[in-house]
N, C-alpha and C positions, 0 to 999 in steps of 0.2 A: 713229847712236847718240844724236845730241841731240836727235834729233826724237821719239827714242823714250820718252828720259827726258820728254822736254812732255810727251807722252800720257800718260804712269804720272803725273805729275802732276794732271792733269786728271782723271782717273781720281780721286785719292786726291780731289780736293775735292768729285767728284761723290760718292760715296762720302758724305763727311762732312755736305754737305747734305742728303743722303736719308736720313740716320742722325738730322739733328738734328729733320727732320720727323717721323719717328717718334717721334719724344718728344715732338713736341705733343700728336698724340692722346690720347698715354698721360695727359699734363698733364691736358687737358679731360674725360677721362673719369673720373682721379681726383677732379677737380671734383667732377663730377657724381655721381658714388659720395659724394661728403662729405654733397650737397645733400640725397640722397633718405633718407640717414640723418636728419640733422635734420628731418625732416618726422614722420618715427615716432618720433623723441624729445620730441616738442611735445605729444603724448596723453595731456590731463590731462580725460577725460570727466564727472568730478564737478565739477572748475573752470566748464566751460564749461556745465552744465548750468542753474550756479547764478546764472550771469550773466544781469543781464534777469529775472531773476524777482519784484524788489521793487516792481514798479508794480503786475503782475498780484496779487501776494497783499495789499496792501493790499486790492482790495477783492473777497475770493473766491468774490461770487456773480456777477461779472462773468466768472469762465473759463468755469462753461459757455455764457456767450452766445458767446464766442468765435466767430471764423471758421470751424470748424474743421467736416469732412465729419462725418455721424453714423456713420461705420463708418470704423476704420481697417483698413487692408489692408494686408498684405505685398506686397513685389515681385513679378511674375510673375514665370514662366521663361522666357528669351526663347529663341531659336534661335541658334545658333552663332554669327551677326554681331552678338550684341547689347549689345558695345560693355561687357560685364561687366568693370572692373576689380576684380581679383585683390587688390587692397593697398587699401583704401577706407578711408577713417579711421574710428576710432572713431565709432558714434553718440550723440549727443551727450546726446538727450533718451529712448532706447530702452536699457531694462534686462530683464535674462532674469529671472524670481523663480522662486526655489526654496523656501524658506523666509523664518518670521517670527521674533523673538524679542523676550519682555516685559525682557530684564534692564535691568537698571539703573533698572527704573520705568520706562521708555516703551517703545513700540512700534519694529522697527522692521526693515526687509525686508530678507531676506539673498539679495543680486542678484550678478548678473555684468553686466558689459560687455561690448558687441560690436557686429555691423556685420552687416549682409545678404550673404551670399556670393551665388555665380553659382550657378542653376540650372542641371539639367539639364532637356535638353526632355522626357525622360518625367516628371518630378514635379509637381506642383499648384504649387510656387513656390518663391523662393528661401530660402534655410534660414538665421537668425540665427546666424551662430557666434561662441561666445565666445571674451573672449580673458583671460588674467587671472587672478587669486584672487578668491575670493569675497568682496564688499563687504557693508557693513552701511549702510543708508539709512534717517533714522528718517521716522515716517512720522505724518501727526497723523491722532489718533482720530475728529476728523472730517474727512476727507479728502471729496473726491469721485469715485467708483470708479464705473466702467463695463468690464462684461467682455461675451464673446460665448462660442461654443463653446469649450470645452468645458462651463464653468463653468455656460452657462445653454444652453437650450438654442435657440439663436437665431446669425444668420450677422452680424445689426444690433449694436450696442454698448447695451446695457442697463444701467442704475444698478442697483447693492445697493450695503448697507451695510458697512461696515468688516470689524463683525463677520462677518458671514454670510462675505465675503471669505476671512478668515482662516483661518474653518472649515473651506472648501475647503482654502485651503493646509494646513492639518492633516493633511487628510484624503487630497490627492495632493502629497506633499513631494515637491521634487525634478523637478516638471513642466516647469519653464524656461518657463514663457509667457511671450512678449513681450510688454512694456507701453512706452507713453510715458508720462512723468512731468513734471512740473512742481513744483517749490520753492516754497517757501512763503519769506516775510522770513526765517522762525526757521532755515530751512534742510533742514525736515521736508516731506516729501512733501501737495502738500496736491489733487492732482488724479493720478488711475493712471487712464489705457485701455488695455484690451487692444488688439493688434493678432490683426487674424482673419488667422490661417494654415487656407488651404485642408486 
């Protein structure tokens, strides 16, 4: 009879230690659920676009010597193993344009924000999706703009003017081309590329 009560004992402790080990998991995984929220709360893509921009626009016929390829290109589509994360941050210096507007006396582009999703392997590449309301970005009248298809008819990244720019946007609202941008001091758009989507 006493031998039996030890056993129900040992029992009950085993019991309470395999109980309290399940409650670490649960501990470290709510962690971890805390961590990857703060990471999507951190997404301030006008903040960081505007950082780092006061050396280059001091002197703004130094951006187009820049480093930088003469075509920019979207992501391909890779194939199943191709490492596509689903949650990608904001990008930082990539805006969709849909629209312009003159009020308040300056120029200035009505964008979204967003990030490259995953392709699928039957499409030409991956698709910029946005995420967000629609922003306003003012943009200076003499910028320097480079676009490719649709706008021109060419695959390479070609200059036009502001104007002519715009006119297109007038003329197809609501296109969502991807462009990178760079800031100017004043905080006004003072370089747009298109990005060529196949």
């Amino acid at each position: 009879m006493a031998g039996v009560m030890v056993l129900t004992g040992c029992n009950g402790k085993g019991d309470a230690t395999s109980s309290g080990a399940d409650k670490s998991p649960t501990k470290a995984a709510a962690t971890g659920g805390a961590g990857t929220g703060t990471g999507v709360a951190s997404e301030k893509p006008g903040a960081t676009a505007s950082s780092g921009s006061s050396s280059a626009a001091e002197s703004p016929e130094a951006v187009p010597a820049a480093s930088k390829s003469p075509v920019v290109t979207a992501p391909t589509a890779g194939g199943a193993d191709d490492g596509c994360d689903h949650k990608m941050p904001i990008s930082p210096d990539e805006i969709a344009v849909y629209r312009y507007t003159p009020e308040g006396g300056s120029l200035s582009l009505i964008v979204k924000h967003g990030n490259w999703g995953c392709g699928s392997p039957d499409s030409d590449g991956a698709p910029f999706e946005t995420v967000g309301k629609e922003t306003f970005i003012p943009m200076d009248q003499a910028a320097y703009v480079t676009v490719t298809n649709p706008i021109v008819e060419s695959t390479e990244n070609q200059p036009i003017g502001v104007q002519e720019f715009l006119d297109w946007l007038e003329a197809h609202p609501h296109s969502g081309l991807v462009f990178t941008y760079h800031l100017g001091a004043d905080g006004a758009i003072d370089r747009l590329d298109e990005v060529f989507t196949p």
